[in-house]
C-alpha positions in Angstrom: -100.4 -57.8 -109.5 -99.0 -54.5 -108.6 -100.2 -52.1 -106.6 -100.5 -48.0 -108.1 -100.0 -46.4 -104.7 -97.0 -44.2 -103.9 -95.6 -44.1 -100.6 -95.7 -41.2 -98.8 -92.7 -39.6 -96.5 -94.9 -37.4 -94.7 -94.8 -38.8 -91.8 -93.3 -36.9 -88.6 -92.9 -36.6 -84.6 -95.9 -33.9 -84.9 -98.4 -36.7 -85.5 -97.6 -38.2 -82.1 -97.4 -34.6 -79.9 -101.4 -34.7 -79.2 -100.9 -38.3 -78.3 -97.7 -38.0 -75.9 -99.6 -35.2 -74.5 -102.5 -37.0 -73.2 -100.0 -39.3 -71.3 -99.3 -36.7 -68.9 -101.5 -38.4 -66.2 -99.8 -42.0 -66.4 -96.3 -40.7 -66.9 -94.8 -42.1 -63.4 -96.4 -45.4 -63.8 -94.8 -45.8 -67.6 -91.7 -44.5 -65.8 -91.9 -47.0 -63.4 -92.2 -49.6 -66.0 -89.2 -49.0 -68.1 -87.1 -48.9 -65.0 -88.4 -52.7 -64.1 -87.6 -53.2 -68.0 -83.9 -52.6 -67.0 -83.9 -53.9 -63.9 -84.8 -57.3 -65.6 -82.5 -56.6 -68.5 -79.7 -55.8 -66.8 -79.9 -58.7 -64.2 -80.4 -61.3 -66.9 -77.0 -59.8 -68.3 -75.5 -60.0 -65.5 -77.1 -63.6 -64.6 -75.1 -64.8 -67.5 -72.1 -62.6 -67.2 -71.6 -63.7 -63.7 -72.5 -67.4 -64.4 -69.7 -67.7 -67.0 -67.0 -66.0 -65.3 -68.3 -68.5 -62.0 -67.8 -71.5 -64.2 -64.6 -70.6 -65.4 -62.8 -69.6 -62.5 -63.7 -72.5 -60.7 -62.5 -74.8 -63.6 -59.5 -72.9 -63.6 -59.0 -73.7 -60.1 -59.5 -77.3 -60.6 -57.0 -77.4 -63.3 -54.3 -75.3 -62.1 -54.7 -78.0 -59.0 -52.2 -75.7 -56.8 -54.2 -75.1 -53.7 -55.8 -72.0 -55.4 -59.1 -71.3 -53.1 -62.1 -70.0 -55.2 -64.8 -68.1 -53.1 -67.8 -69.9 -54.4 -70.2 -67.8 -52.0 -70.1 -64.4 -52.9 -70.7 -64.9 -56.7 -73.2 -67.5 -56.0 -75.0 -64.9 -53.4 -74.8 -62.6 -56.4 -76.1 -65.5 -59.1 -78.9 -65.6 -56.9 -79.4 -62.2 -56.3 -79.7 -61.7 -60.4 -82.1 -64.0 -60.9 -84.4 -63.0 -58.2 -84.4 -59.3 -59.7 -85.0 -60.9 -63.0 -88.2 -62.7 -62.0 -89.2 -59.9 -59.9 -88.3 -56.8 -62.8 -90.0 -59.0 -65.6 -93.1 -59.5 -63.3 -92.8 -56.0 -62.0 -92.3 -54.4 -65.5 -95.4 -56.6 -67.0 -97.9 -55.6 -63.8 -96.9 -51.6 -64.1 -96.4 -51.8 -67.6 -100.0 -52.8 -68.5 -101.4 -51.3 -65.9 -100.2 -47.9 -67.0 -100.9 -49.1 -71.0 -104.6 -49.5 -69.8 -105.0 -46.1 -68.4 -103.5 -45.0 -71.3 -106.0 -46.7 -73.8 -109.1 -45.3 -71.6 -107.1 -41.4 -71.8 -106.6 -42.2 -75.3 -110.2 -43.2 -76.1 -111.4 -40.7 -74.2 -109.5 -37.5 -76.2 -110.5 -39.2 -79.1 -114.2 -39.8 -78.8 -114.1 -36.1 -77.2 -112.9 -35.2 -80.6 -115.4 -37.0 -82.8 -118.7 -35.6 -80.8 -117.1 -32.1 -81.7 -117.0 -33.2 -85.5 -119.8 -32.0 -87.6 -122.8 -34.1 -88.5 -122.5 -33.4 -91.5 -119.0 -34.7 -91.9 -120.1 -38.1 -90.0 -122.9 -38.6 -92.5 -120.5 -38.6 -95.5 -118.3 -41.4 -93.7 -118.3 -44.9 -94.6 -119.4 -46.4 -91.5 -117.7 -50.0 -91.7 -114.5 -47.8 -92.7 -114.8 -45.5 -89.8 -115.1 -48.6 -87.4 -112.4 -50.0 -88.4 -110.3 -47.2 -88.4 -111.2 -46.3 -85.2 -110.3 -49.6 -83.5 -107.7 -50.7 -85.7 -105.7 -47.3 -85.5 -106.3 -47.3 -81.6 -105.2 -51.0 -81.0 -102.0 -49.8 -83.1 -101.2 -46.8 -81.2 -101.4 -49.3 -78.3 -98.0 -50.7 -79.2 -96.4 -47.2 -79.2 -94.9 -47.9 -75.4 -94.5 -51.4 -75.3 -93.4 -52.5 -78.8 -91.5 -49.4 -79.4 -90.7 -47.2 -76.8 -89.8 -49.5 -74.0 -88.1 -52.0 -75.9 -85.8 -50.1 -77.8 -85.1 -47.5 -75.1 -83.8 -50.8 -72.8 -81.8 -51.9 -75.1 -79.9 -48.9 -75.9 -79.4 -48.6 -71.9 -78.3 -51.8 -71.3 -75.6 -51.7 -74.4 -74.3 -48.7 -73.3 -74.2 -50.2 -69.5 -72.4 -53.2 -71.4 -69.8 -51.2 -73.2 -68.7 -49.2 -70.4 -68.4 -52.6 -68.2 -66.0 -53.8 -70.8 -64.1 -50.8 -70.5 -62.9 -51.3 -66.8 -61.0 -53.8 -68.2 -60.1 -53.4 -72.0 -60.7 -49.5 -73.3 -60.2 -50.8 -77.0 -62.3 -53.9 -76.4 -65.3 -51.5 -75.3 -64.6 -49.2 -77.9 -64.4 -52.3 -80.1 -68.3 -52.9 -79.3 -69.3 -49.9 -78.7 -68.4 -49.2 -82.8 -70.3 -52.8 -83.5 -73.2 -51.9 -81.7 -73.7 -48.5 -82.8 -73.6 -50.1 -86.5 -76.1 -52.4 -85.3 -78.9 -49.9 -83.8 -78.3 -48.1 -87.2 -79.3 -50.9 -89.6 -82.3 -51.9 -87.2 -83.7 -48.8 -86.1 -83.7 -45.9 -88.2 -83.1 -48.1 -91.4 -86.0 -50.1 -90.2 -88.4 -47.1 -88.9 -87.7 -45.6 -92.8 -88.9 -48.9 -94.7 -92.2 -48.9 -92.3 -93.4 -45.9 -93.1 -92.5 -46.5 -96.7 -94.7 -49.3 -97.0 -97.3 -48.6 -94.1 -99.6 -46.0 -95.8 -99.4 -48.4 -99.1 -100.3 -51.5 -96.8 -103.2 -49.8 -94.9 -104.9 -48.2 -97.7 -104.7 -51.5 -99.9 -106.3 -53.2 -96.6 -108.8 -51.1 -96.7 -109.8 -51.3 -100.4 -109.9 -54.9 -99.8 -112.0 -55.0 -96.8 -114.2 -52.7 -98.2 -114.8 -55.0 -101.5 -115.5 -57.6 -98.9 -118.3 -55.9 -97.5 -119.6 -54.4 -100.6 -119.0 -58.2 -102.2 -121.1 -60.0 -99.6 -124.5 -56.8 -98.7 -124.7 -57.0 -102.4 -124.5 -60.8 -103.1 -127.7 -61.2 -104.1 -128.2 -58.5 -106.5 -124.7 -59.8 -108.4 -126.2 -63.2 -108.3 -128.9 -61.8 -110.2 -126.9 -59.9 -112.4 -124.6 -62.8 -113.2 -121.8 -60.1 -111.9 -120.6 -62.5 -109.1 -117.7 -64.0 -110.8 -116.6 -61.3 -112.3 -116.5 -59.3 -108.8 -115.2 -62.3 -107.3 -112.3 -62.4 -109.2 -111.6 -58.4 -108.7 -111.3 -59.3 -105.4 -108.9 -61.9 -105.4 -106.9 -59.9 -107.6 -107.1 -56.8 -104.6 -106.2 -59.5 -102.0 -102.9 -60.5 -104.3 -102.1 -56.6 -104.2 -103.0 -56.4 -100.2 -100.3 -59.5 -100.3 -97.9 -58.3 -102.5 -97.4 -55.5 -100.5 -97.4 -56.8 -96.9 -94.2 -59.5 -98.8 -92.2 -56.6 -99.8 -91.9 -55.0 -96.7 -91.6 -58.6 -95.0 -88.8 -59.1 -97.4 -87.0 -55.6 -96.5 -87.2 -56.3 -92.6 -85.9 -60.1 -92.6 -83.0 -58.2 -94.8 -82.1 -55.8 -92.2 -82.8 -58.7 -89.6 -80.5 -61.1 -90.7 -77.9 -58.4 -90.9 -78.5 -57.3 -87.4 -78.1 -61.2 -86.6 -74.9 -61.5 -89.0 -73.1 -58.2 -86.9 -74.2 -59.8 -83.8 -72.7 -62.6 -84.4 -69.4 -61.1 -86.0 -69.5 -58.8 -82.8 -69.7 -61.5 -80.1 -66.6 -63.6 -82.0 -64.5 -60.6 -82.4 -64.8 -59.9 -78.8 -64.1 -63.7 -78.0 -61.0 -63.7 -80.2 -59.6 -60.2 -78.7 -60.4 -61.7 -75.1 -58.3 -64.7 -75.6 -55.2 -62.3 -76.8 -55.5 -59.7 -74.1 -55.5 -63.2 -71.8 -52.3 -64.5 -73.7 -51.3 -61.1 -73.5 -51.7 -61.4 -69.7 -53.5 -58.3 -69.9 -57.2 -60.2 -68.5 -57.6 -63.3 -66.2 -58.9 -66.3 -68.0 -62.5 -66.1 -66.2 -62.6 -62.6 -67.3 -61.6 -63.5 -71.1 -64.4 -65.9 -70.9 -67.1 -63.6 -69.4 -66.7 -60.9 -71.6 -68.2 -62.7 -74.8 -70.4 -64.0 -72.7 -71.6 -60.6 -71.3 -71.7 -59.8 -75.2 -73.7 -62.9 -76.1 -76.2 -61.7 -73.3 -77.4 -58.9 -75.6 -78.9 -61.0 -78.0 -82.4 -61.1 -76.2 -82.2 -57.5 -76.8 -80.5 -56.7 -79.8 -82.2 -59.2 -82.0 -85.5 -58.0 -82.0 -84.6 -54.6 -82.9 -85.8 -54.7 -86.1 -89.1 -56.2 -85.6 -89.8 -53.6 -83.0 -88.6 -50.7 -85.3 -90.9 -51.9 -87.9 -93.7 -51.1 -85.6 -92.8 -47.3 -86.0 -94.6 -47.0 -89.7 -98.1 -48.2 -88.7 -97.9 -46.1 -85.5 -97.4 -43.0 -87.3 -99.8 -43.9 -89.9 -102.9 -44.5 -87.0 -101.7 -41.4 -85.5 -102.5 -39.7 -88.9 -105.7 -41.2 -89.6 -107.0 -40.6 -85.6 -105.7 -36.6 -85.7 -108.1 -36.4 -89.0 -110.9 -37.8 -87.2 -110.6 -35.5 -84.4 -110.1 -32.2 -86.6 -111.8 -29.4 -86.4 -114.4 -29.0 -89.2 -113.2 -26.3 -91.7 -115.5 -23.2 -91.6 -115.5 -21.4 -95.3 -113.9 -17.8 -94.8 -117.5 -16.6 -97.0 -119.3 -18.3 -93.6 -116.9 -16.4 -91.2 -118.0 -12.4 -92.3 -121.4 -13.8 -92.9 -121.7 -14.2 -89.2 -119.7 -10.9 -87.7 -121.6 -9.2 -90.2 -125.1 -10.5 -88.6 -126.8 -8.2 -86.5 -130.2 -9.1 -85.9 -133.4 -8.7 -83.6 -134.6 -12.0 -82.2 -138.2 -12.2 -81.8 -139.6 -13.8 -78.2 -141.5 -16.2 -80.3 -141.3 -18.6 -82.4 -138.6 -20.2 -84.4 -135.8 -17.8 -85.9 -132.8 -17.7 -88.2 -130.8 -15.1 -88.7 -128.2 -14.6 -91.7 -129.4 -17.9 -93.3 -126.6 -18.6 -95.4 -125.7 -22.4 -96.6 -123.5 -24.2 -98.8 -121.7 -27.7 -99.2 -119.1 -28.4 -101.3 -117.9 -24.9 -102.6 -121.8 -24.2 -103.7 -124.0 -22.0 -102.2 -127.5 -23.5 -101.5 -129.3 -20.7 -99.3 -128.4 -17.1 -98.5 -131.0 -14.9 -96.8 -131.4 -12.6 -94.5 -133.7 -14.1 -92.0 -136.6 -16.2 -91.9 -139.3 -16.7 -88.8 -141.9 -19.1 -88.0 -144.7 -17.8 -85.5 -145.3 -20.3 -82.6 -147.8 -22.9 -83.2 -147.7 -22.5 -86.9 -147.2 -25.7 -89.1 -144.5 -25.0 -92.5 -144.0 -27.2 -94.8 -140.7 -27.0 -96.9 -140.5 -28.5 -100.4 -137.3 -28.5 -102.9 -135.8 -31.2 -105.1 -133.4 -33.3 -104.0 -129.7 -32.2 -103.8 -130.5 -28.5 -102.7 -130.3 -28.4 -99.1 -133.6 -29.7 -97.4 -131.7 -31.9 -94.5 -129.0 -29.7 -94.1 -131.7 -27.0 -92.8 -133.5 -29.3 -91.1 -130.0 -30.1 -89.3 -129.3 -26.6 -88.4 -133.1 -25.8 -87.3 -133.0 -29.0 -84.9 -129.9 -27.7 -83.1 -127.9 -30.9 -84.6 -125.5 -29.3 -86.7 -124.0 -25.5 -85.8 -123.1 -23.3 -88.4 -120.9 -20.0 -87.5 -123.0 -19.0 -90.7 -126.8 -19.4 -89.2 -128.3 -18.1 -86.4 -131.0 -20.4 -84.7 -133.5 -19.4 -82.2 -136.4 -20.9 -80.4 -138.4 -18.3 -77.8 -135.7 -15.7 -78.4 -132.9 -18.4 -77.1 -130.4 -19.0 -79.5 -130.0 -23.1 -79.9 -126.9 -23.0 -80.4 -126.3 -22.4 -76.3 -128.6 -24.4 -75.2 -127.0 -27.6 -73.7 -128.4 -31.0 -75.1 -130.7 -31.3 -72.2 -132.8 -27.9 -72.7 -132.6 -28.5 -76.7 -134.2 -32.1 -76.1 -136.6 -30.7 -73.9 -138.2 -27.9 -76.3 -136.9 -29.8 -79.8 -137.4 -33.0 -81.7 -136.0 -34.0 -84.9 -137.3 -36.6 -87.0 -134.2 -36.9 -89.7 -134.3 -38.5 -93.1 -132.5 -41.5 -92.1 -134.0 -44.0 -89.9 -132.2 -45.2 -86.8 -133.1 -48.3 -85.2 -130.9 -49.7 -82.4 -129.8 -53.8 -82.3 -132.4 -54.7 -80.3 -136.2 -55.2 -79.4 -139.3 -53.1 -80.3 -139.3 -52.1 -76.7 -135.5 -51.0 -76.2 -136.2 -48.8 -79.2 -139.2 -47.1 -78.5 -137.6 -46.6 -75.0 -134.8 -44.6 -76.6 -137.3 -41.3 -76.7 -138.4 -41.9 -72.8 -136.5 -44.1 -70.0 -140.2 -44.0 -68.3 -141.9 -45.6 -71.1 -145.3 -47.6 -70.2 -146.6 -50.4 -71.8 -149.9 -48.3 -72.2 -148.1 -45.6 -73.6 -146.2 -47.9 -76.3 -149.0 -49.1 -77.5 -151.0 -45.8 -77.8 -147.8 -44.7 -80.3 -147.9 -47.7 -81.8 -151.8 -47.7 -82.8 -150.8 -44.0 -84.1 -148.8 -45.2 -86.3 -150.4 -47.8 -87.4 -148.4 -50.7 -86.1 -150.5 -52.1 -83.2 -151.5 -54.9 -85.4 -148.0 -56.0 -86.4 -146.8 -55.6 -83.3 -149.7 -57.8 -81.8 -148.6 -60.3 -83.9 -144.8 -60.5 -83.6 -144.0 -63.7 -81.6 -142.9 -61.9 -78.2 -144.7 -58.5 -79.0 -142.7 -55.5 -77.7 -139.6 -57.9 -76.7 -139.4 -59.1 -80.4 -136.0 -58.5 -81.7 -135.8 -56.5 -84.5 -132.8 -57.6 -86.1 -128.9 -55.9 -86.8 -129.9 -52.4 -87.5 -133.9 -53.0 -87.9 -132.9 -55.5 -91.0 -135.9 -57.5 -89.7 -138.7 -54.8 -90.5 -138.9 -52.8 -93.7 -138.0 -49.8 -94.4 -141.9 -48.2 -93.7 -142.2 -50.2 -90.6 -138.4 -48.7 -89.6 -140.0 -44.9 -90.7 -143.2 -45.7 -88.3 -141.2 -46.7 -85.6 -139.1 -43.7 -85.8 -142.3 -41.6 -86.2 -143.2 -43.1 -82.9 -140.0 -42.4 -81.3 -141.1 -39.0 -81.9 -144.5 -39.4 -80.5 -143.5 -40.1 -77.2 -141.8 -36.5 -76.7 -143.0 -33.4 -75.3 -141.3 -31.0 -78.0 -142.4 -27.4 -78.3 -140.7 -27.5 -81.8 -140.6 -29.9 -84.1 -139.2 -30.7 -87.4 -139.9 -33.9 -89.8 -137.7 -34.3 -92.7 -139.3 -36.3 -94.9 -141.8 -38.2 -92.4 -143.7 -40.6 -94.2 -140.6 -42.1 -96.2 -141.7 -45.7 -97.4 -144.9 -45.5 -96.3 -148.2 -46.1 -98.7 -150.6 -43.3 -99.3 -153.7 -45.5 -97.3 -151.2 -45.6 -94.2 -150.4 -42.2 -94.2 -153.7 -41.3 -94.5 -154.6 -43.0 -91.5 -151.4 -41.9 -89.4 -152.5 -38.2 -90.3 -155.7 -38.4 -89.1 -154.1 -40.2 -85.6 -151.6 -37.7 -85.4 -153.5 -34.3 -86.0 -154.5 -33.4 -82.8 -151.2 -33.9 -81.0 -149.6 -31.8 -84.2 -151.6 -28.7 -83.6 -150.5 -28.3 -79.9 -146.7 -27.7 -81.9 -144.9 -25.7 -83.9 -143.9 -28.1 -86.5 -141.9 -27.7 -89.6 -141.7 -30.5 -92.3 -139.5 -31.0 -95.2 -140.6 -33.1 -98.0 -140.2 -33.2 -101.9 -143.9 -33.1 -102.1 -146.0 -31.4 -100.2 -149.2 -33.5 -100.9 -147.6 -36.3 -98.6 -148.0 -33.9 -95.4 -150.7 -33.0 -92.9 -152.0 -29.8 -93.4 -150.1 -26.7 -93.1 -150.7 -23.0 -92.7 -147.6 -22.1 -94.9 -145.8 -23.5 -97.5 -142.5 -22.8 -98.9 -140.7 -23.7 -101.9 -136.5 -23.9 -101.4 -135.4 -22.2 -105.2 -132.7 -20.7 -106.1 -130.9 -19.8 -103.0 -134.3 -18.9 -101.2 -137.1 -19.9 -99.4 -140.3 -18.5 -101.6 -143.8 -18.9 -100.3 -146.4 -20.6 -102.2 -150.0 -20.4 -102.1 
C-alpha cells in the first residue's frame, strides 16, 4: 500500500537556532566531551598504528638476522600510553558527555514547557491530547541525539581523518593526497547524501506514525461501540492497512541508507587496499621502510570504527530537524488577528471600582466574529446568568472573564484591577472558574478535592461533599475519601465528575465567580437539591453562569441572552 504524502524539503539550520541557543550554559562541558571523543579516537588509531609498525619491525629484525637491535621499549611505553588514553578518553568522554546531555535535556524541557504555559488556552483545548504527548516526548527524546549521534560523532571523525591524512603525508605527499581524495568521497556519500534522504523520508515517516498511532487509540476507546456496530473488522483491517503504509515507508528509507552504507563500506575497503598496494611500491621503491609500508594501511584500516558508521549517524539528521519543527510550533506565539490589534489601541475606557468589567468586548475564532461591544459591567454581588446556543462563544467568555485566556482584544477588570496583571496568585485569590470540562486528577477523592486547598480538613470535605450531594456515595466507596477514582475519573460518571468539580469550587474563597455550564450531567431532583445547599454561600459572590438554559440555574438578578454579536438582556 502506498502512502499519498509528499516529502517536504523545508527543512533548514533555522529550526535548530532556538535550540543551539539554549545550550549556552553547558557549552564547556559539551566542549569538553568532544575533546575526550578524540582523545579516545585518536589513541585507538594510534594503538593500532603503532602496534603494526611494532610487529613488523621486530619481525623484520628477526628475519634480516644481522645483529639489527630493535628498541622494543619506547614503542611499547607508547603502546601503553595509547591504550591507557583510550580507556581513560572513552570513559571520560561517556561521564562529560552525558553529564552535559542531561543538563541539556532539563534546559531543553525547561524552554520548552516555558513556551507551552505562554500558549493560549484556547489553542491547547483544540489539541489532541494523546498526539500532543507524544509529540512532546518523542520529539524531545529525538532532539536528545542531536550531540551525541550527530554532532559528536561525525565532527570526530572528520578530525581524526584529517589528523590521519596529514600523518601519511610526512612520509608519502601523494599517498596522503591519495586518501585524503578517498575520504573526502566517502564523507560525501554518507553525510550530506545521507542527511538529504532523512529529511526526505522523515516528515513522511512521522506523520504516517502518527496516523497510525492515532487509529490505535481511537481503535481500542471505541472498541465497544464498533463491536456493537459490527464496524470492528472493518476498522481493523484499515488499520493494518495504515500499519503496511507506516512500514512501507520506514523500508524505503532503510533501503536508501544500507545503499549509501555499503558504498561507504565498498570505498573503505577500495581505500585501505589502494593504500596497501602503493605502500608496498614506495617500499620496493625504497622510498618507505617496510614497518612503515605496513603501518600505513593499518593506520588507514583504523578509521573504520569511524568511518563506517557515518551513514547511520547522518540518518539521524532528518528526524532531528523534523522534532525541531514540530517543538518550535508548540512553543509559538499565538497569532493575534490584526482586526483584534486596533480594537485594543483604539480602547479607551473608564474602569469602575466595582464589580466586574470589560472593556472593548470584541471576540472571534476562526475568521468569525462572535461578540463586539463596547463594554459590559456586572455590579458586585450581583448574580448573571448567560445563555446562547452552542457554537457562539459562551466558554470562550467565560475563559476571558476568569483571567484564563488573554485577549489583546478584551479588557477584564475586577475592583478596578485589570486581570490581565494580576499574577496567578492574586487572580486565584479573588477568582474561581468552574469550566465546561471536568478535570479530575489520577488519583483519590481526597487528592482531588485537595487540589482547591492544601489545608483541606476532613470536616471540611465532607461539608462540600453533602453540598453536592455526594456524602452518601462517598460513605459508601470502599476506602471513602482514599478511594481511587480511576485514569482521569473513568471510575465515576460524568455527573459524579461535574459534582466533584462543583465541590472543588466550594472550597474557595472567590470574590468572583464564574460557572460555565455547572450542572452538566446532573438530573433535575439533584440539582434541585444542590441549589438549595448552595444558595446561601452564592449570595455572599458575584457569580456569573453560562448555560444553554437558564431554567437549570439558581436564581439570578439578570439575565442575558448572547445573539448576534451581543449580549441583550432579557426579562
Amino acid at each position: 500500500m502506498k502512502h499519498n504524502l509528499k516529502p517536504s524539503w523545508k527543512y533548514n539550520w533555522s529550526q535548530l537556532k532556538p535550540w543551539f541557543k539554549a545550550l549556552k550554559p553547558a557549552r564547556r562541558k559539551l566542549a569538553m566531551g568532544v575533546g575526550f571523543s578524540l582523545l579516545a579516537a585518536l589513541s585507538g588509531v594510534g594503538l593500532l598504528a603503532l602496534s603494526g609498525w611494532f610487529i613488523t619491525a621486530s619481525a623484520f629484525s628477526g628475519i634480516l638476522a644481522m645483529g639489527l637491535m630493535v628498541n622494543i621499549y619506547t614503542p611499547g611505553a607508547g603502546i601503553r600510553l595509547f591504550a591507557v588514553t583510550r580507556t581513560v578518553g572513552r570513559y571520560l568522554e561517556r561521564l562529560v558527555q552525558h553529564d552535559a546531555v542531561l543538563k541539556v535535556q532539563t534546559i531543553w524541557r525547561v524552554k520548552l514547557f516555558q513556551g507551552l504555559i505562554q500558549r493560549d488556552v484556547r489553542w491547547l483545548h483544540g489539541q489532541q491530547t494523546s498526539l500532543l504527548i507524544h509529540r512532546l516526548t518523542h520529539n524531545l527524546n529525538v532532539l536528545d541525539l542531536l550531540w551525541l549521534r550527530f554532532v559528536t560523532p561525525i565532527a570526530t571523525a572528520g578530525v581524526i581523518s584529517l589528523a590521519v591524512v596529514g600523518f601519511i603525508a610526512l612520509w608519502s605527499g601523494g599517498l596522503a593526497l591519495l586518501v585524503l581524495l578517498f575520504l573526502v568521497t566517502i564523507f560525501a556519500l554518507a553525510v550530506p547524501q545521507t542527511m538529504r534522504v532523512s529529511v526526505r523520508f522523515a516528515q513522511i515517516e512521522n506523520q504516517t506514525e502518527e496516523q497510525f498511532r492515532q487509529q490505535a487509540l481511537d481503535y481500542v476507546e471505541g472498541l465497544a461501540e464498533l463491536t456493537a456496530w459490527g464496524l470492528s473488522p472493518t476498522y481493523r483491517s484499515q488499520l493494518m492497512q495504515q500499519n503496511e503504509v507506516f512500514m512501507a515507508v520506514r523500508e524505503q528509507r532503510l533501503r536508501h541508507i544500507t545503499a549509501y552504507q555499503s558504498g561507504v563500506v565498498l570505498l573503505q575497503q577500495l581505500m585501505a587496499l589502494v593504500t596497501a598496494l602503493a605502500s608496498i611500491y614506495l617500499w620496493q621503491q625504497g622510498q618507505l621502510s617496510g614497518p612503515i609500508a605496513v603501518m600505513l594501511p593499518i593506520t588507514v584500516l583504523a578509521l573504520s570504527d569511524l568511518v563506517l558508521p557515518l551513514a547511520t549517524q547522518a540518518n539521524v539528521w532528518g528526524d532531528v530537524l523534523h522534532a525541531a519543527k514540530q517543538l518550535n510550533q508548540l512553543i509559538a506565539p499565538t497569532a493575534v488577528e490584526p482586526k483584534q490589534q486596533q480594537a485594543l489601541t483604539q480602547a479607551q475606557v473608564s474602569v469602575p471600582a466595582k464589580g466586574l468589567y470589560v472593556a472593548q468586548l470584541y471576540l472571534s475564532q476562526r475568521q468569525r466574529v462572535l461578540i463586539d461591544m463596547p463594554n459590559w459591567h456586572v455590579p458586585a454581588q450581583q448574580h448573571v446568568a448567560i445563555c446562547a446556543a452552542s457554537g457562539v462563544g459562551k466558554s470562550s467568555l467565560a475563559d476571558h472573564f476568569s483571567g484564563l485566556v488573554h485577549s489583546q482584544a478584551i479588557g477584564v477588570y475586577w475592583q478596578g484591577k485589570a486581570v490581565a496583571a494580576m499574577s496567578d496568585k492574586q487572580r486565584s485569590e479573588c477568582i474561581t472558574y468552574l469550566p465546561q470540562r471536568n478535570f479530575i486528577v489520577n488519583g483519590t477523592l481526597w487528592e482531588n478535592l485537595r487540589l482547591a486547598d492544601n489545608n483541606l480538613t476532613a470536616e471540611a470535605a465532607w461539608q462540600v461533599l453533602g453540598w453536592v450531594a455526594l456524602d452518601k456515595w462517598a460513605m459508601q466507596l470502599p476506602q471513602g475519601l482514599d478511594t481511587w477514582l480511576g485514569e482521569q475519573g473513568e471510575l465515576v460518571s460524568g455527573g459524579q465528575g461535574r459534582r466533584i468539580a462543583l465541590a472543588r469550587v466550594l472550597l474557595t474563597n472567590p470574590q468572583l465567580l464564574i460557572l460555565d455550564e455547572p450542572f452538566t450531567g446532573v438530573d433535575a431532583a439533584t440539582q434541585n437539591i444542590i441549589i438549595n445547599r448552595i444558595q446561601p454561600w452564592l449570595m455572599q459572590r458575584t457569580v456569573i453562569y453560562f448555560a444553554h438554559d437558564v431554567s437549570v440555574l439558581p436564581g439570578s438578578h439578570v439575565k442575558y441572552w448572547l445573539d448576534e454579536k451581543q449580549l441583550k438582556r432579557t426579562p
